[in-house]
ROLO-190621 format. One record per residue (C-alpha): x, y, z. Coordinates in steps of 0.1 Angstrom, whole numbers, padded with zeros to 4 digits, always signed. Each point is the difference from the previous one (the first is absolute). Example, Ala and Ser with C-alpha at 12.3 -4.5 7.8 and 13.67 -1.06 7.14 Angstrom:
# ROLO-190621
+0123-0045+0078 +0014+0034-0007 
This chain:
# ROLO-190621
-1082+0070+0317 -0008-0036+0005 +0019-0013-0030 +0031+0020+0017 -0009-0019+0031 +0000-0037-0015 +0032+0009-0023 +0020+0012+0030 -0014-0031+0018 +0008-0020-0024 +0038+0015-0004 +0007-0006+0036 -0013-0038-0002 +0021-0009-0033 +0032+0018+0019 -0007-0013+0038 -0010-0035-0011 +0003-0008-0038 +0034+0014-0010 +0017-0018+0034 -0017-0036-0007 +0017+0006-0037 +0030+0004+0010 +0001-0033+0028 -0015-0013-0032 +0025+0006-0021 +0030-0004+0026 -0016-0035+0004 +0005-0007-0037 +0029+0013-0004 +0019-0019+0032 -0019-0030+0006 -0035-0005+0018 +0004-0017+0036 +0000-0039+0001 -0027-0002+0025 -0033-0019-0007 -0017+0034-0001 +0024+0020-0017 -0025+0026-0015 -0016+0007+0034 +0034+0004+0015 +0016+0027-0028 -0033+0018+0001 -0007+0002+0042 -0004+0040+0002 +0028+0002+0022 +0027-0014-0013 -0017+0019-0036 +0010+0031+0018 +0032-0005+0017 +0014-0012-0034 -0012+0034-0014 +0022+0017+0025 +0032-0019-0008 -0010+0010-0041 -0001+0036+0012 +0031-0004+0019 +0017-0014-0031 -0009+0024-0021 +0009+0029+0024 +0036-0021+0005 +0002-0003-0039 -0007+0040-0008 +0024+0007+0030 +0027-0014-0015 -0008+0005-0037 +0033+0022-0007 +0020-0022+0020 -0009-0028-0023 +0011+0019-0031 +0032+0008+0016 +0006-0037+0006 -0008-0006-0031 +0019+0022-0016 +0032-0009+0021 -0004-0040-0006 -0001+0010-0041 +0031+0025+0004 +0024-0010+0021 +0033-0005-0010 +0017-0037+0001 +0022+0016+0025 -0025+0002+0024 -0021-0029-0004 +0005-0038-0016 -0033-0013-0007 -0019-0032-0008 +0029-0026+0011 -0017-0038+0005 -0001-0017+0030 -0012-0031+0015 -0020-0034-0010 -0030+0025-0011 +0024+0021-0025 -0014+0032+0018 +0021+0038-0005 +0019+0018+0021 +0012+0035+0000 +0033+0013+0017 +0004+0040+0007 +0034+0013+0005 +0008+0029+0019 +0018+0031-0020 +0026-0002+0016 +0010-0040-0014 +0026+0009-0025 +0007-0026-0028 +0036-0010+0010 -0015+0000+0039 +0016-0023+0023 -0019+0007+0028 -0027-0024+0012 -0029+0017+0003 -0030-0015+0029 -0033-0013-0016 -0037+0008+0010 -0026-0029-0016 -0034+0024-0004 -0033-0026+0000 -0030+0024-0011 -0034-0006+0012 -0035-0003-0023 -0025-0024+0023 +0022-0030-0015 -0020+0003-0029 +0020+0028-0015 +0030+0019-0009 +0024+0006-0023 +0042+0011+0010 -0007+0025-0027 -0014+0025+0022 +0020+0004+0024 +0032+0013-0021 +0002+0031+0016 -0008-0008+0034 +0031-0026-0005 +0024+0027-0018 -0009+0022+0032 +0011-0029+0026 +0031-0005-0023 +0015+0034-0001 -0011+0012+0034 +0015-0030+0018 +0029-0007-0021 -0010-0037-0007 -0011-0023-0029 -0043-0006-0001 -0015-0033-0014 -0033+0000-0012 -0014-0029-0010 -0037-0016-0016 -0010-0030+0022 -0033-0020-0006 -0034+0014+0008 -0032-0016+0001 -0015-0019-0022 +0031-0009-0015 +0018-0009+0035 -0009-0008+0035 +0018+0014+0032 +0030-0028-0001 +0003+0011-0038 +0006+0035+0011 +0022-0006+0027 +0021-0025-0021 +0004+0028-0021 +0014+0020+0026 +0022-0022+0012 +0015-0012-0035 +0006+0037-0006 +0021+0003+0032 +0020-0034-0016 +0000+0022-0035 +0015+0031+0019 +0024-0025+0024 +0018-0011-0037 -0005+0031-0021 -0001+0032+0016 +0041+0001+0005 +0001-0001-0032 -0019+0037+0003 +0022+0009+0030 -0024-0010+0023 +0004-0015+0033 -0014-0031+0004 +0005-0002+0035 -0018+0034+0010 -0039-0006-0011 -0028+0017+0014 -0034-0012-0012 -0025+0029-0001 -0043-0006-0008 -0029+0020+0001 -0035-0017+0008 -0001-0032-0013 +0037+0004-0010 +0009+0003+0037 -0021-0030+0007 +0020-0021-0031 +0033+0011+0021 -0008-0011+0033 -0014-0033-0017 +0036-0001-0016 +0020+0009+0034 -0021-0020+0016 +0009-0033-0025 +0034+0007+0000 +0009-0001+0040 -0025-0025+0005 +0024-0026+0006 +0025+0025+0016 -0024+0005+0027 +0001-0044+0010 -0031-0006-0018 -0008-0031-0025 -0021+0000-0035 -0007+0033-0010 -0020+0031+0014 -0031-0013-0024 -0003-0027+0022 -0011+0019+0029 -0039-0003+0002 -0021-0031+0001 -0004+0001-0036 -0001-0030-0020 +0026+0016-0025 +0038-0017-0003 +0027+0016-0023 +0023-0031-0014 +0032+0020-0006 +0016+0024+0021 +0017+0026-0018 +0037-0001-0007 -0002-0036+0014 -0015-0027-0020 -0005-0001-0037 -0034+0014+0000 -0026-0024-0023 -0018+0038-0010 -0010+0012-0033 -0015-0029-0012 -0021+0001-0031 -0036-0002+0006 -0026-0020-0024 -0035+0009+0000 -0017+0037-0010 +0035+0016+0007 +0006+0036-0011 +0032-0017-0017 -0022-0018-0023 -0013+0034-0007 +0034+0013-0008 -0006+0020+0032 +0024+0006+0030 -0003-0028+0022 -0009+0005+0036 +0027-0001+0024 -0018-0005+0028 +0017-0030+0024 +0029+0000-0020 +0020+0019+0024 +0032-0015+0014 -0007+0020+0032 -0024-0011+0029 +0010-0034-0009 +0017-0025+0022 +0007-0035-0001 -0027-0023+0013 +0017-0027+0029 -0029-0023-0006 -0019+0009+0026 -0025+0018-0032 +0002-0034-0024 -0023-0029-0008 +0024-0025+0009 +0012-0001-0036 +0024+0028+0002 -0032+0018-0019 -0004+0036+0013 -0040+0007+0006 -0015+0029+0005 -0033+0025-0009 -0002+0037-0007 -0033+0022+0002 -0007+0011-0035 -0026+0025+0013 +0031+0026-0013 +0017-0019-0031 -0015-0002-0035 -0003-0039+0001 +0000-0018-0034 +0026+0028-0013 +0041-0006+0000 +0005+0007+0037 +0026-0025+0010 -0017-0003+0036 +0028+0002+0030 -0026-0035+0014 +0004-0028-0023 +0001-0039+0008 +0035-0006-0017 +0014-0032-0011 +0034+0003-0017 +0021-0033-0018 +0037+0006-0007 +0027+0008+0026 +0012+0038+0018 +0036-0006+0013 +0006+0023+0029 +0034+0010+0010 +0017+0026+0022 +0031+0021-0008 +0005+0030+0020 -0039+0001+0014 -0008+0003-0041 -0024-0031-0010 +0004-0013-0040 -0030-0023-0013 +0000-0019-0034 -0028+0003-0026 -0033-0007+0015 -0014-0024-0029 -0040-0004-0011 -0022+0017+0031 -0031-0006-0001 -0022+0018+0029 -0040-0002+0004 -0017+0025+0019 -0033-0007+0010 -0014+0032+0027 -0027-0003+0023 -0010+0036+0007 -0015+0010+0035 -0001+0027+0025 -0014+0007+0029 -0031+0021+0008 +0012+0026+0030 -0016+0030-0009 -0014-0008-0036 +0021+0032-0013 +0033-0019-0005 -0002-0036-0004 -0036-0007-0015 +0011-0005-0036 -0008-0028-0021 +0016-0033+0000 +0018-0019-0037 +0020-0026-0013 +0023+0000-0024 +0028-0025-0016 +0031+0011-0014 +0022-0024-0015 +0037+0012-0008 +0016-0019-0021 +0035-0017-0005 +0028+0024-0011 +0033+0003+0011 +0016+0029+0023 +0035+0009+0012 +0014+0025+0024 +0032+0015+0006 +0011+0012+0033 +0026+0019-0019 -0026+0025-0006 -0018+0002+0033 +0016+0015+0032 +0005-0010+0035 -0026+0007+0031 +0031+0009+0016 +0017+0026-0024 -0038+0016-0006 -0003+0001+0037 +0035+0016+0003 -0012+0030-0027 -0031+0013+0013 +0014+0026+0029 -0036+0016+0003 -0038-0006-0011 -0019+0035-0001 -0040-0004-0005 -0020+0027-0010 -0038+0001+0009 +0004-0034-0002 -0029-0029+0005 +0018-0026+0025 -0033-0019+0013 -0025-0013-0030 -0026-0013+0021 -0001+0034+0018 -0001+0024-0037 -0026-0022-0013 -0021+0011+0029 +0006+0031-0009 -0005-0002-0036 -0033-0015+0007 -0008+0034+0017 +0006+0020-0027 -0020-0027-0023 +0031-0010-0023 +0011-0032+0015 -0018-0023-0031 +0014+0022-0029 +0039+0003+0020 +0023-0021-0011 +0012-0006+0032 -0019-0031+0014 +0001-0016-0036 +0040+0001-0004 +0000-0016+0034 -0019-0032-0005 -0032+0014+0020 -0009+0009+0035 +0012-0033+0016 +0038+0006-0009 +0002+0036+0012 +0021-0010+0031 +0027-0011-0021 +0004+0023-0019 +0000+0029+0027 +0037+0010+0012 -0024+0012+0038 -0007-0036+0002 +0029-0016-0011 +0017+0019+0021 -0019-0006+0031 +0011-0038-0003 +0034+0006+0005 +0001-0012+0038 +0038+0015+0003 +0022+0028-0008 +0003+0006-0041 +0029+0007-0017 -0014+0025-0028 +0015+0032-0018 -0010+0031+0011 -0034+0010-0005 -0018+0032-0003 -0036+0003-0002 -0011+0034-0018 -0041+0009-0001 -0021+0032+0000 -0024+0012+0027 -0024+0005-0031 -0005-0028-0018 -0031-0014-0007 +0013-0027-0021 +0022-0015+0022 -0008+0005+0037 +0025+0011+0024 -0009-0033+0021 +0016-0021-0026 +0035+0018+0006 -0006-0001+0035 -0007-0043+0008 +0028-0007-0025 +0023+0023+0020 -0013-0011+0035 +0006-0035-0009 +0039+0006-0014 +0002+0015+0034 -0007-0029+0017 +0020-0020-0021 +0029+0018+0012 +0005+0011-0036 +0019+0033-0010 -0030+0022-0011 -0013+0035+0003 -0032+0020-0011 +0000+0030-0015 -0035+0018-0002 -0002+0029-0026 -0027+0025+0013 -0028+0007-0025 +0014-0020-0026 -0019-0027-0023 +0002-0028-0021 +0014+0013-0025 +0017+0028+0009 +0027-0017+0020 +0009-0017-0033 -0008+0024-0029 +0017+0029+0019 +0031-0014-0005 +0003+0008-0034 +0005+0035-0002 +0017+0024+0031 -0022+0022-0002 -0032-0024+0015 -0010+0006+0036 +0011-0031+0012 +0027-0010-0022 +0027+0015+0028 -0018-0019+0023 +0004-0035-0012 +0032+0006-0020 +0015+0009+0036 -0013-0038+0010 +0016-0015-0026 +0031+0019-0001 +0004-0005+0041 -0003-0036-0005 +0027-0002-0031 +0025+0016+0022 -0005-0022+0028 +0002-0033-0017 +0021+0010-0028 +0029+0016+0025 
């Protein structure tokens, strides 16, 4: 009787305590412990042990919800006709793929222009793939009569936040000068996201009608933040994708991080940011980038000898070669203690010395602010994460915030305001000329909170902004997404009605 005692006993300890410290145990491993000078106290605090189990449960349950859906999307991606879909087309400076979907109706000798939705899928900014979301696109295609574009952008580690949005916007420049071709419209574009995907289209909106809107530099430059983008993009011959000496993945024969290379977020310094010399100087907080590896750092101190000659021709700027570049970065990490829960991580140093090569842009292949601005009728964002500083609160309760991507891929806790279209937006101190937006999120969803929908929309408001919310009753996460793949889902009417709603009324 006793030995039945103690082994219950101990059952119920190894499954109430043991098996949940094993899995933050391994979660750490797996993503990264957090950069804090007591990290192993922090990942093993009993609460956040426990609200970490939670969100495993909850993926799980998610995951075995919507195992024959993945089978069918699976199955659809592998199987469908060249007809129906194009796939794995190159885009941009980061050679990432793109898929287009055409609608059944598109007949090979079809002169009709057909309008274009750009679907940005979500994955914590960490994840991903256009792969998955075949069927989902095909759906969209056939139900609203117009040509889908799903495209790979950078996720963390590989990329940072302006690497993804780049991506973003070189893929609206890819469909501006391709999708005709494909009797698409290049002038109708709706950009659609879910989660973190909405988020990467709001950043993009929001870089694209910056200047629209009476504003200098770049929507990056917002916050108090010691960061300063050289180049703004389709402006300047951007001095980006430098090689990087040093423990580089490239020396490895590895990708090379992308990170800072972005053409977007970056504006052109007036001097008011230099050392006198014409020498840009700035300082990043490593506390979220692998320092020592091949991460061409957006903060540099840049010297460059040889000569960029500017002109203008129709608001289109051409630059010569840029000869040898040579930039040393030299970062003196730091943060400041609030709380101790986001900003107490450990300071570094590192050096990265690029050396001299030789780059050359052509504006041939980049598009205008003007044109892009001029395609995007409508930006729809679904369960989307518009204030960082506001979801890392929230990830913090449901103990993920150290193993998300999310503050990583945005340079840490201190640069959350800049990268949050709620807080870019509450800058503007005038009326904003922006496309249509609509704001899409579930009264259930526990990975997103409603909140985040709700500030972004409140702020669009008072920006005078064209912008409505749409709440979905007892939806979640991922439902308002995954739904959309097959008619038969619960909510799949329900959002497709959105989207369709909105197509008509820009696209008329």
């Amino acid at each position: 009787m006793v030995a039945a005692i103690v082994k219950v006993a101990a059952l119920a300890v190894s499954s109430t305590v043991v098996l949940p410290y094993i899995a933050a145990m391994i979660c750490n491993l797996a993503y990264g412990w957090p950069r804090v000078p007591n990290k192993y106290r922090r990942a093993f605090n009993p609460k956040k042990v426990y609200a970490l189990n939670i969100c495993i449960i909850q993926s799980m349950m998610t995951s075995l919800r919507y195992a024959t859906l993945y089978f069918q999307w699976k199955a659809y991606y592998k199987t469908a006709p060249s007809t129906e879909i194009m796939k794995d087309r190159t885009y941009g400076c980061r050679n990432q793929k793109l898929d287009l979907y055409f609608p059944k109706s598109r007949k090979i000798d079809d002169e009709r222009q057909f309008p274009v939705i750009m679907f940005a899928y979500g994955g914590a900014w960490g994840s991903g793939n256009k792969n998955m979301y075949g069927l989902l696109c095909s759906t969209i295609a056939n139900k609203l009569d117009v040509i889908v574009c799903c495209a790979n952008h950078s996720t963390y580690p590989k990329g940072h936040i302006d690497d993804m949005v780049q991506d973003l916007v070189e893929c609206l420049g890819w469909l501006r000068e391709n999708v005709e071709h494909y009797n698409g419209d290049k002038n109708k574009i709706i950009l659609l996201g879910h989660s973190s995907g909405a988020h990467l289209c709001a950043m993009t909106t929001l870089e694209i009608f910056y200047h629209m809107n009476g504003n200098r530099g770049s929507v990056s430059q917002l916050s108090t933040s010691p960061l300063y983008f050289r180049d703004r993009h389709f402006a300047f011959t951007p001095l980006t994708n430098l090689p990087v000496s040093g423990n580089s993945d490239s020396d490895n024969g590895k990708d090379r991080h992308s990170s800072g290379s972005s053409n977007s977020f970056q504006v052109i310094d007036d001097g008011n940011n230099s050392n006198g010399n014409g020498d840009f100087t700035r300082s990043i907080s490593s506390d979220y980038v692998d320092v020592g590896t091949s991460v061409s750092a957006p903060d540099m101190t840049s010297s460059a000898s040889g000569t960029i000659s500017e002109a203008t021709n129709s608001g289109k700027v051409e630059s010569e070669m840029v000869k040898k570049v040579e930039v040393v970065k030299q970062a003196g990490i730091s943060a400041d203690n609030d709380d101790g829960d986001e900003s107490d991580y450990e300071s570094d140093e590192s050096v990265v010395t690029v050396k001299e090569g030789e780059m050359t842009t052509s504006m041939e292949t980049q598009q205008s602010m003007v044109d892009l601005r001029n395609s995007i009728k409508a930006v729809i964002g679904l369960a989307g994460v518009y204030h960082i500083g506001d979801h890392y609160k929230h990830e913090s309760m449901r103990g993920v915030e150290d193993i998300s991507s999310m503050a990583r891929a945005m340079y840490g806790p201190e640069h959350f305001d800049r990268f949050s279209p709620t807080h870019i937006v509450s800058t503007f101190t005038k009326s904003v000329r922006l496309p249509k937006i609509i704001v899409v999120h579930g009264t259930e969803d526990y990975v997103v909170p409603i909140t985040s929908a709700n500030r972004f929309v409140d702020e669009l408001k008072r920006a005078d902004a064209d912008v409505k919310l749409r709440i979905i009753p007892s939806c979640d996460h991922y439902e308002i997404c995954l739904d959309l793949m097959k008619s038969d889902r619960h909510f799949h009417s329900y959002v497709m009605s959105i989207i369709e709603d909105t197509a008509e009324e820009v696209f008329s």
